[in-house]
C-alpha positions in Angstrom: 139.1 108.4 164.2 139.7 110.9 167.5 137.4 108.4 169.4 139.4 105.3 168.6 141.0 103.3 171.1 144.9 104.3 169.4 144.4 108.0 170.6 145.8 108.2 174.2 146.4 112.2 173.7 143.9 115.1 174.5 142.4 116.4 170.8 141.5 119.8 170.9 139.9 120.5 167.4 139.0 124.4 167.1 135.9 123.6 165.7 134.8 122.5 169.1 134.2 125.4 171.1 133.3 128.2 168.2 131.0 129.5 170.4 133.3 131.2 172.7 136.1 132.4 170.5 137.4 134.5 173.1 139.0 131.4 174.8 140.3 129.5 171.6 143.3 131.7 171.9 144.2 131.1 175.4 143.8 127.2 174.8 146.5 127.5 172.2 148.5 129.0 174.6 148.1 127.6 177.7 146.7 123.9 177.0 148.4 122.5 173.5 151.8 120.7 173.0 151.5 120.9 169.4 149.3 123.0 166.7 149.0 121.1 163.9 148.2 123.6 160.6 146.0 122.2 157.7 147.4 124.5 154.9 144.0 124.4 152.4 144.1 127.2 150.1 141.8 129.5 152.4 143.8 128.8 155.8 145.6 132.2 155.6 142.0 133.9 155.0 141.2 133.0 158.2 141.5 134.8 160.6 140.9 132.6 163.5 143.5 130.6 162.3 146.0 132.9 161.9 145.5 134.4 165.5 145.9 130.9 166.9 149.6 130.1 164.8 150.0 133.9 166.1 149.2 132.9 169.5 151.4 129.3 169.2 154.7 131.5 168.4 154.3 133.5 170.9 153.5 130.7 173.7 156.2 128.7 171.4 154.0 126.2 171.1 155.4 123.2 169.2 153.4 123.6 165.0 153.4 120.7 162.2 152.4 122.1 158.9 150.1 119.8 157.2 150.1 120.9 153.3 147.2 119.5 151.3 147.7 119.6 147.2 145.4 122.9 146.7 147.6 125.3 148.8 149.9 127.5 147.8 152.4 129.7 149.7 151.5 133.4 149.4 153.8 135.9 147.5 155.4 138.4 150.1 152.5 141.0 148.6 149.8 138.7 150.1 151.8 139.1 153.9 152.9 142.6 153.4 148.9 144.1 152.1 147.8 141.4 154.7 145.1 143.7 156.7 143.8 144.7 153.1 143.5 141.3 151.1 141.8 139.9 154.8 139.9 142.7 155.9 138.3 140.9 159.0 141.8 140.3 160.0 141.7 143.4 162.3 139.2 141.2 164.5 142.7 140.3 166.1 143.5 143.2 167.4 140.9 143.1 170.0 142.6 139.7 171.5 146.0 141.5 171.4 147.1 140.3 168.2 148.6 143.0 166.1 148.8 143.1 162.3 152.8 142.9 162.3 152.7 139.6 164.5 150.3 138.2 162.6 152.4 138.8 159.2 155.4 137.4 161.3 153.5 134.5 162.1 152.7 134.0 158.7 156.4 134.2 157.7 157.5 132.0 160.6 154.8 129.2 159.9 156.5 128.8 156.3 159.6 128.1 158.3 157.9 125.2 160.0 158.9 121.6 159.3 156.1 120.6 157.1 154.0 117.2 155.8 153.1 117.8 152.1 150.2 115.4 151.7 150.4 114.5 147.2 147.5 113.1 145.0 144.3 112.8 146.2 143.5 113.3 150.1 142.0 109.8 151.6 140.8 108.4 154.1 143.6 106.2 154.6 146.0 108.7 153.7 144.9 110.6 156.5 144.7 107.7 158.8 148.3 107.5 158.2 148.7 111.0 158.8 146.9 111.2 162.2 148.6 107.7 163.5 152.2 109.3 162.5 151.8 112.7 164.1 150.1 110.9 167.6 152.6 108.4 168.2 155.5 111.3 168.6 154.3 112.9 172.1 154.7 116.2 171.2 153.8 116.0 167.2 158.0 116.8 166.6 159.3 116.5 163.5 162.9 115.7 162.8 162.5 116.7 159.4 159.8 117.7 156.1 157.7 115.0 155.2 155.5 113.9 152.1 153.4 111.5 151.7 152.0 111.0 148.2 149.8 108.1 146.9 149.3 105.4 149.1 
């Protein structure tokens, strides 16, 4: 899909470079327009992920919060007891990334305008997805959006 002739954008999927993590941050900060966030239910376990929506608040970086059907937003427990329930959160610390941002971040990405994907993730569900989010040039939202069976 990323190598199709519609995409005129730079893709930068984190999953390409996991070899040196110690730059992933400073690409969110320094090379996005947009972060977009695939809320699964393990995203806020991760935390790689967590340091790069850290890293996009603090470089306000522009985020789209893309909800699929098995997440579920945390209880204020999870965010408070966040360093115990993720141990290997405290990785973060080393890139500068303290445990209080991180649970700010956490807070702040709720806040985000959000599209709640409904049913059963396809392929053309997605496709729908990706083509909406890349024609807006910097992935803005005006407001929450859903997209259920289609």
């Amino acid at each position: 899909l990323l190598a199709s002739s519609q995409v005129t954008k730079k893709v930068f999927l984190d999953s390409d470079d996991l070899q040196d993590l110690g730059s992933l941050f400073a690409t969110v900060a320094a090379d996005l327009d947009s972060l977009v966030v695939i809320c699964s239910k393990e995203i806020l376990s991760r935390p790689w992920c967590m340091g790069e929506v850290s890293t996009a608040k603090v470089n306000n970086v522009n985020v789209v919060k893309v909800v699929l059907p098995d997440f579920s937003w945390p209880d204020d427990s999870f965010i408070e007891k966040y360093e115990i329930n993720v141990p290997d959160a405290s990785l973060l610390t080393k890139y500068g990334l303290g445990m209080d941002l991180v649970k700010e971040s956490i807070r702040w990405l709720g806040q985000q305008l959000t599209v709640t994907l409904t049913g059963e993730v396809t392929s053309v569900k997605l496709s729908v997805l990706v083509s909406s989010l890349l024609k807006s040039r910097a992935l803005t939202l005006k407001e929450d959006v859903v997209l259920d069976e289609a």
